[in-house]
C-alpha positions in Angstrom: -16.4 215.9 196.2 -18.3 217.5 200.0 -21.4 217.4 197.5 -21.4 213.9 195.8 -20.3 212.7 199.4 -23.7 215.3 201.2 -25.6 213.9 197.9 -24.8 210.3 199.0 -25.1 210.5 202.5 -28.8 212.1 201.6 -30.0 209.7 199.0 -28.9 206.7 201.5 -30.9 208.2 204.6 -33.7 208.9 202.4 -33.8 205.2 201.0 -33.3 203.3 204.3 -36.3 205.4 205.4 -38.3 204.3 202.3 -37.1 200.7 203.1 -37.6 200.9 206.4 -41.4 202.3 205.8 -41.9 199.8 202.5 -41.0 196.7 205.2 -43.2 197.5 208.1 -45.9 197.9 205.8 -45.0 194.0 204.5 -44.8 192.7 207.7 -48.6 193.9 208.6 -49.7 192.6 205.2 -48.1 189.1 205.5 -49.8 189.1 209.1 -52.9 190.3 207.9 -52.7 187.0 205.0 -52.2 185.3 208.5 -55.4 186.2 210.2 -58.2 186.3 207.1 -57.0 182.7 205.9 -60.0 180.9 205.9 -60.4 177.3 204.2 -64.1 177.0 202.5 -66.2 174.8 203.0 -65.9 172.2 201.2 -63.0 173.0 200.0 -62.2 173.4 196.3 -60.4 170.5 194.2 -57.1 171.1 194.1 -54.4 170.2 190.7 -50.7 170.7 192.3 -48.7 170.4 188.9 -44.6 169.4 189.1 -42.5 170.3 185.7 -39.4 168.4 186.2 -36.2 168.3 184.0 -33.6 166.4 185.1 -34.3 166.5 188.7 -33.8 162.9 189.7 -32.0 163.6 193.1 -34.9 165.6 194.2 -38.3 165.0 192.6 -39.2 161.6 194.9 -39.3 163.6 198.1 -41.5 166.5 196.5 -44.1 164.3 195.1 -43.9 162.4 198.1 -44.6 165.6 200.3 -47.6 166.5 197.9 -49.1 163.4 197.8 -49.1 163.2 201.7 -51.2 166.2 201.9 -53.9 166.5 204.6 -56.3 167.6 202.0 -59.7 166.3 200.5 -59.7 167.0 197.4 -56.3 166.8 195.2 -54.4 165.3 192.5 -50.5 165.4 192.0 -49.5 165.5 188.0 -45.7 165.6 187.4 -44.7 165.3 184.0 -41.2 164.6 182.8 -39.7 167.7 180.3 -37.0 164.9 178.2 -34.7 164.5 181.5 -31.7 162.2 181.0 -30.7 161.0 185.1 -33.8 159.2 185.3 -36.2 161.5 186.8 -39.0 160.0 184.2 -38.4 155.9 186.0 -38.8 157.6 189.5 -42.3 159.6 188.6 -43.6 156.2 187.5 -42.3 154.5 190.1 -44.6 157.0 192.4 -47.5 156.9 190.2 -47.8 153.4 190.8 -47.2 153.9 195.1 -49.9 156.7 195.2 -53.3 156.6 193.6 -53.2 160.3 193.2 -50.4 161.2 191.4 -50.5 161.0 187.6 -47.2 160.9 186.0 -46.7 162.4 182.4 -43.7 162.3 179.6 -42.5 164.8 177.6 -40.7 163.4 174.8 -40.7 166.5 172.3 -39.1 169.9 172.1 -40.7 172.9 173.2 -42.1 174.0 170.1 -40.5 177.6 168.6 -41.7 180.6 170.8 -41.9 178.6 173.9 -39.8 178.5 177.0 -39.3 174.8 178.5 -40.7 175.7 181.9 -43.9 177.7 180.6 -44.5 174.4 177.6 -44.2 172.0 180.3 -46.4 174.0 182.5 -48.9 174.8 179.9 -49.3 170.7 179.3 -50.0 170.1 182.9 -52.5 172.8 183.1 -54.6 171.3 180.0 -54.6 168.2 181.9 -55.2 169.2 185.3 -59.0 168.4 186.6 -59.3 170.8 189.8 -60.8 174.4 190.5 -57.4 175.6 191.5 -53.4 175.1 190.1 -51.1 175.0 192.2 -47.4 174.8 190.1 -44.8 174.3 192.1 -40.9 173.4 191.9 -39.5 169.9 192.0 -37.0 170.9 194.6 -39.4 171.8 197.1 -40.7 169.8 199.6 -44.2 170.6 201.2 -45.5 170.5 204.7 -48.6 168.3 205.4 -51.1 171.3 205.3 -49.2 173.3 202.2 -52.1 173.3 199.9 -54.4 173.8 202.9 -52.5 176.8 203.9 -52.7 178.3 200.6 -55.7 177.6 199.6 -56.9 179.3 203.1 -55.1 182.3 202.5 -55.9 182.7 199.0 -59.6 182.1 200.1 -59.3 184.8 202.7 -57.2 187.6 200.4 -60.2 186.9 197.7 -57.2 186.4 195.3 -57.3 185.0 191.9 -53.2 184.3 191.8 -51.1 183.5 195.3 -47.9 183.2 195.2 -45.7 182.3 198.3 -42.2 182.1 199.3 -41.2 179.1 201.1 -38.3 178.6 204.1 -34.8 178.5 201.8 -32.5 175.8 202.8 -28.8 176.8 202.7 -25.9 174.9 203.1 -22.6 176.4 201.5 -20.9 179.9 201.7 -22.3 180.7 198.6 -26.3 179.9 199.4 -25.6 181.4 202.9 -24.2 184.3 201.6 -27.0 185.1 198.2 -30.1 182.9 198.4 -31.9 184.6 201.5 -30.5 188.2 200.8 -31.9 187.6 196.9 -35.4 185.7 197.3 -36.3 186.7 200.9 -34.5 190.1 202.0 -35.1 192.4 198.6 -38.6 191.6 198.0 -39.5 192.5 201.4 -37.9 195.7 201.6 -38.1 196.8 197.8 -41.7 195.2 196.9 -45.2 197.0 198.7 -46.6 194.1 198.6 -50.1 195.6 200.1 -50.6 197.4 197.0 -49.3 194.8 195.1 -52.3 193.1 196.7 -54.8 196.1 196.7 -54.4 196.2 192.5 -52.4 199.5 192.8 -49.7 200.4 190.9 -46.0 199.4 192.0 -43.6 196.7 191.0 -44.7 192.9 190.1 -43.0 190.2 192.6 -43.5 186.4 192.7 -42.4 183.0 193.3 -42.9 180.3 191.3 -41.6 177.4 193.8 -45.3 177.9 194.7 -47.8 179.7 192.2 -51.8 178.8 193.1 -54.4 180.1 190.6 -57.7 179.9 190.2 -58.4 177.7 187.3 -60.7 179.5 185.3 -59.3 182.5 185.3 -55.4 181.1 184.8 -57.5 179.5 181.5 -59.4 183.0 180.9 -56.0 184.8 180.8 -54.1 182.5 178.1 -52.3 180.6 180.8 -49.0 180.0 179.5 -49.5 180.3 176.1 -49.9 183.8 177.1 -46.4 184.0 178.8 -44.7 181.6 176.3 -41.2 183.4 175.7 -41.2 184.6 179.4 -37.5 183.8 181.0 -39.3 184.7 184.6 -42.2 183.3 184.2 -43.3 183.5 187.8 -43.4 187.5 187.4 -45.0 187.3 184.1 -47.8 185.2 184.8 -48.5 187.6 187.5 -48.5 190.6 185.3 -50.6 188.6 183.2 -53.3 188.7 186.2 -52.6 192.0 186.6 -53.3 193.2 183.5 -56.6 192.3 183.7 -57.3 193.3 186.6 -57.7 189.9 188.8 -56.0 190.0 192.8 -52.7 188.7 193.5 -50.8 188.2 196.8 -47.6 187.3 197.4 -47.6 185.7 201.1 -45.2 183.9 203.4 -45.1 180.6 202.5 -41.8 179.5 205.4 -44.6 177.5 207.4 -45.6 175.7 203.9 -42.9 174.4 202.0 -38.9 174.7 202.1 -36.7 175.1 199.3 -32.9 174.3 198.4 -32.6 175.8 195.2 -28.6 175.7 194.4 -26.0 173.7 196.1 -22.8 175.1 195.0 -21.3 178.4 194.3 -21.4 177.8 190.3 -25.0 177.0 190.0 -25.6 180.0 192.8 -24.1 182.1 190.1 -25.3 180.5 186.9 -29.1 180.8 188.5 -28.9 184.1 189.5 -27.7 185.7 186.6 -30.2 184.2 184.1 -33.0 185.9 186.7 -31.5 188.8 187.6 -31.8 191.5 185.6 -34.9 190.1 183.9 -36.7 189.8 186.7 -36.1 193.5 187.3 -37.5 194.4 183.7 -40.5 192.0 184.0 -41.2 193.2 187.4 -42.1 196.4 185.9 -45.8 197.3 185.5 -45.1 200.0 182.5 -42.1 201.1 180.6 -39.3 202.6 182.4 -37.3 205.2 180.8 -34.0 205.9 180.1 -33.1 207.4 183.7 -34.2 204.5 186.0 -30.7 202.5 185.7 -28.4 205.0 186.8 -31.1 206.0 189.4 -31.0 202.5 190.4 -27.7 202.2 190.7 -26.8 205.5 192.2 -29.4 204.7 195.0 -28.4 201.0 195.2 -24.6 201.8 195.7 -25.7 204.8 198.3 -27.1 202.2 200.3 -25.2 198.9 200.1 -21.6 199.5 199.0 -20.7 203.5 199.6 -21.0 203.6 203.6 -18.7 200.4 203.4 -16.0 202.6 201.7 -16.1 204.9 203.7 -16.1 203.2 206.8 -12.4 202.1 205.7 -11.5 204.5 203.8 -12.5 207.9 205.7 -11.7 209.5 209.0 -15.1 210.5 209.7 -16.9 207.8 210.0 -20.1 208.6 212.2 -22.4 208.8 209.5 -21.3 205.3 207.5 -21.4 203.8 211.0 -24.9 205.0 211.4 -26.3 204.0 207.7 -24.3 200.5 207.9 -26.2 199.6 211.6 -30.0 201.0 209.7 -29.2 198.4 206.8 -28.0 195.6 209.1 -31.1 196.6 211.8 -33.7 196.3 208.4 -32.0 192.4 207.5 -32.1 191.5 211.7 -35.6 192.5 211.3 -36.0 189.9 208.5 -34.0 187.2 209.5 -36.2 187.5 212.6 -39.4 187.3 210.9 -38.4 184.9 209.5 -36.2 182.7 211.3 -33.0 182.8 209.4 -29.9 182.5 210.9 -28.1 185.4 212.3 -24.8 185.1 210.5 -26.3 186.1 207.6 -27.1 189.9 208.8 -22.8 189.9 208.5 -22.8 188.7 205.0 -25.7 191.3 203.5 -22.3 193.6 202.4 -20.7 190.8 200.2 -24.4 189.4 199.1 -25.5 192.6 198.1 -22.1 193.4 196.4 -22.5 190.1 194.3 -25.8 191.2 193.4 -24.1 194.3 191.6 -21.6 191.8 189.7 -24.9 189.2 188.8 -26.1 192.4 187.5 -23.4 193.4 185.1 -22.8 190.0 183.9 -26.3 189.8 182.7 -25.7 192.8 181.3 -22.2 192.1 179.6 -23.9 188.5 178.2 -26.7 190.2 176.6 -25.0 192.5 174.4 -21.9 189.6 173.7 -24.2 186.6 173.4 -27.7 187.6 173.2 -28.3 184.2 174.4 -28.7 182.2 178.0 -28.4 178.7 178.5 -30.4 176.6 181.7 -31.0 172.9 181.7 -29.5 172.2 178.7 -31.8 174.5 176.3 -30.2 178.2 174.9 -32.7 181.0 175.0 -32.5 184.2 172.8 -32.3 187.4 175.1 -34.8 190.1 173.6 -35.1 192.5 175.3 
């Protein structure tokens, strides 16, 4: 037992360090994104595309937000993917307020091999007019300058695909607790998002409440089509790029748009553990083998839920005390960056805790059901 705990106590100073290293090195990058944005001049013609399924009580302030944008050169094209509250009424009901928003109706199926998200994204793109795509989520809601600010940055990074992710908007326990630790906190410290930039090798990480691509080359790499089965189709449109060989960025978007993604503890859940653990496989840029879960997990549970144990359970508790205030100094470090508030350094424990059980009920549903179900529409689990 004195060598699994030595073992432990090792692997969890030697991944705080890695963290600690991995999230300085982020924090330069997203200021460096900062600094080179440049808008061109003129700027390019812009296609910001909305899929929307059933998102009545949101999708009037997002279009609004995008078709207020202090840009030149844009359209706004939302189409409607067969919703039943009434989302299709209130995207015609816009078209006809702002001359450049166009809105669309999906009245079929996805056909067989396609996800709903990637088909509906895939018709926007064929109809979108403008140099760059911008796809973004109904639930967001964009800033005067969002597309201007992207556009800038993606000017300045010379990148083919940005991705960005925006300010989260949490309201319950359950968002407070999950969304910030899952979409904010882990990509910064797990992700190098320099090389990820650079073109070097490392994990994949994206966004797609705000995906911008350059238009010709989105078309040159299949767009959609070529993702068409993708679950997390964010990450695997970046892959995509990546594969051959195009820049990506991922950037900090918090000044740009603001997202509330769930509003209850159920749909916290239900979201979560349809992205999880695919979004772990997709993020992968080649085949991992057999060992990496149990590395993973041995390392994960070093970090966030063995110094916790001991902390209660044990009489010596220097060491837990020390690892427990490194982890809670990296998430005061983000949730200064970027603004967050502080009570959610004190939930990291129970977020990260949940992320282990999101984990292994992703796991238990793929080999008992095969299947996941989101917006109405079941998808076969493959892989």
């Amino acid at each position: 037992m004195r060598i699994l705990a030595a073992l432990s106590h090792l692997t969890a100073v030697l991944a705080l360090a890695a963290l600690t290293r991995r999230l300085a090195r982020n924090l330069r990058f997203l200021r460096h994104a900062r600094q080179v944005a440049r808008l061109p001049d003129p700027p390019p013609r812009v296609s910001v595309l909305v899929p929307a399924r059933d998102e009545a009580a949101t999708v009037a302030a997002c279009v609004e937000s995008l078709a207020r944008q202090e840009y030149p050169h844009f359209e706004v094209i939302a189409l409607d993917d067969q919703s039943s509250d009434g989302t299709g009424a209130i995207l015609d009901s816009l078209a006809a307020r702002f001359p450049h928003v166009t809105a669309l109706h999906g009245d079929e199926a996805p056909p067989a091999g396609w996800n709903g998200k990637s088909y509906a994204c895939q018709r926007l793109a064929d109809r979108a007019q403008g140099e760059w795509l911008l796809f973004t989520d109904a639930d967001t809601l964009h800033v005067p300058d969002s597309i201007a600010q992207g556009i800038a940055q993606a000017s300045g990074l010379r990148a083919d695909l940005l991705s960005a992710f925006p300010r989260q908007i949490t309201r319950t326990w359950a968002e407070r607790a999950l969304v910030s630790f899952i979409m904010d906190f882990l990509p910064l410290v797990g992700a190098d998002l320099s090389a990820l930039w650079r073109g070097e090798g490392g994990a994949t990480v994206a966004n797609g409440q705000y995906l911008l691509a350059r238009a010709d080359t989105y078309r040159a790499a299949g767009g959609h089509r070529a993702i068409a089965e993708a679950l997390v189709d964010d990450f695997a449109l970046m892959q995509q790029f990546r594969a051959r060989g195009q820049r990506v960025a991922l950037v900090d978007g918090t000044s740009m748009l603001s997202c509330r993604m769930y509003e209850d503890a159920r749909a916290v859940w239900d979201g979560f553990s349809k992205n999880i653990l695919l979004g772990l496989e997709t993020s992968a840029t080649t085949p991992r083998g057999w060992w990496w879960a149990p590395l993973f997990a041995w390392g994960y549970a070093s970090v966030f839920v063995v110094p916790f144990y001991r902390l209660v359970f044990e009489r010596r508790r220097w060491l837990a005390l020390v690892e427990i205030g490194w982890l809670g100094a990296l998430r005061g470090a983000v949730t200064w960056r970027l603004k967050r508030p502080w009570a959610e350094i004190a939930a990291t424990p129970l977020a990260a805790w949940s992320v282990m059980a999101l984990g292994l009920s992703a796991l238990l549903r793929r080999q008992h059901q095969g299947r996941v179900v989101w917006k109405g529409r079941a998808y076969r689990l493959t892989r």
